[in-house]
N, C-alpha and C positions, 0 to 999 in steps of 0.2 A: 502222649504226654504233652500237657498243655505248658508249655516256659511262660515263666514272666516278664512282663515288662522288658524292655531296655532300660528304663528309668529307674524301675525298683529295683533292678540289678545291681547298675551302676551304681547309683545309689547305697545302697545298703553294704555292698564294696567298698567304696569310700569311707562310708563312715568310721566301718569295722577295720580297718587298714588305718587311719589315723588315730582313732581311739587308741588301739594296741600300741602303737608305736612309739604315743606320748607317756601310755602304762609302763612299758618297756620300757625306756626313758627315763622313768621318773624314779623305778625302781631300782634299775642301774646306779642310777644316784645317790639310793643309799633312802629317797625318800619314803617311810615306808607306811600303813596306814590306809585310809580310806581314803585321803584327799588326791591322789594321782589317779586312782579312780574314777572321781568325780571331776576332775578337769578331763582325763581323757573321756571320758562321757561328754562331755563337754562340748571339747573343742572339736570331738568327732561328728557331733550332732552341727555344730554353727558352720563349721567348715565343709564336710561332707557333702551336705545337703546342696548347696551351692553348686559347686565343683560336681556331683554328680548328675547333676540335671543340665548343667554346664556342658561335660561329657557327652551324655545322650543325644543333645544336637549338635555336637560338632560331629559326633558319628550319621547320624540321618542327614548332615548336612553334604557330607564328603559324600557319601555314599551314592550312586549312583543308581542302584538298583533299589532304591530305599522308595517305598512299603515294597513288603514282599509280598509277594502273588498268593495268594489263596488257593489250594487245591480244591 
């Protein structure tokens, strides 16, 4: 089984984690409609994106064993 990325991971985590939470959020609040939607799309994609490519090398950074060995 071939994984992905650290990057696309993270990543794609990120986004999907912020999106929801501002949907969550929004809906909690009583807002309802398409527009909580389209901000958590949003602010999941402006913010995400950042913060998880951000992530990726703080981990390859710590990381001591960082690339892993090839069999």
């Amino acid at each position: 089984m071939l994984l992905p990325p650290l990057r696309a991971l993270l990543v794609s985590l990120w986004v999907a984690c912020i999106g929801g939470a501002v949907v969550i959020a929004a809906l909690t609040l009583g807002w309802i409609g398409w527009g909580p939607f389209v901000l958590g799309a949003a602010l999941g994609v402006i913010v995400g994106v950042p913060v998880g490519i951000w992530n990726a090398r703080y981990i390859k950074r710590k990381d001591p064993d960082w690339p892993p060995r090839r069999a």
